[in-house]
Steps between C-alpha positions, in 0.01 A plus 500: 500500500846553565437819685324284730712245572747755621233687715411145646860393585644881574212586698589875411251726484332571202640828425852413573467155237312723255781783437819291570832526282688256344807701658344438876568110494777337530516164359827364622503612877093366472377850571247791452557816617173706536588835478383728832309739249291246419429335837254582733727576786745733315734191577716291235390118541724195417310231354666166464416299188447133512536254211158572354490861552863468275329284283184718403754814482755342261107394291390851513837654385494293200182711443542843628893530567559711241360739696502697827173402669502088601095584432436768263174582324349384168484874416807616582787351625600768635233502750439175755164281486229700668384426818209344426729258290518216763172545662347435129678216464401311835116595373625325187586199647121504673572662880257744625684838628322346785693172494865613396656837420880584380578606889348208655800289346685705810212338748469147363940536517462608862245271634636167342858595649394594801264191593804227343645624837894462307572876505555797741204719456780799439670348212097432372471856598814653337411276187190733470713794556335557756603679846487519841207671627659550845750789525789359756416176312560645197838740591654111606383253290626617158598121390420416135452095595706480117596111571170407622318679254743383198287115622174661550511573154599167405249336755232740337588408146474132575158529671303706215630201269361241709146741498543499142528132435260418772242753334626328153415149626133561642 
């Protein structure tokens, strides 16, 4: 459940959540550092961490610290969860692949942010480590949007609790 939470409030993809080190965040500077091996763009990517990211990490090290992998598997610890991990776990909870999938925290991420109308679509965009499609585009705008995206992440965090506690009260 934990593993979720992250993926919800992250918005990594799956992949990149699933193998992640314990030596890739950095809890004082509020900070995970994805690795470009593991990214699909070849590219490292900065992701800031809000309070309840920091709060779910600091949880989850209590369990797992002790190792290298933040998620590592039942089996081995050696090795991370499995990629089916997550997915199994939304089924658990009762959603259809049709109705929610690991990746489609990502989408539901993007879509909310983008309708609230409060961000630049680039610092949405560079939160998904995601970029530009256009080539001059992309050889000029190499901003990270850090500030911006350091209260997107705090925005985002505050929204899925208010989601949770509406879903709680209905």
């Amino acid at each position: 459940m934990l593993a979720l939470k992250l993926l919800a409030l992250l918005a990594p993809r799956p992949g990149e959540l699933q193998q992640a080190r314990w030596a890739e965040f950095d809890f004082e500077k509020r900070v995970w550092g994805i690795p470009a091996d593991r990214t699909k763009k070849r590219k490292e990517h900065r992701a800031p961490l809000a309070d309840d990211a920091l709060e779910i990490l600091r949880e989850l090290h209590e369990l797992t610290g002790w190792g290298e992998l933040v998620l590592p598997s039942l089996r081995s610890p050696k090795r991370p969860i499995s990629e089916n991990t997550l997915n199994q776990a939304i089924r658990n909870l009762g959603f259809s692949k049709d109705e929610m999938t690991a990746h489609g925290f990502r989408t539901t991420f993007s879509t909310l942010a983008n309708e609230s109308g409060l961000w630049n679509p680039d610092a949405i965009e560079r939160a998904l480590a995601h970029t530009e499609q256009d080539d001059i585009r992309r050889a000029y705008a190499r901003g990270e949007f850090w500030d911006e995206r350091v209260k997107l992440a705090a925005w985002w965090g505050g929204e899925i609790s208010t989601m949770r506690a509406d879903y709680v009260s209905s």
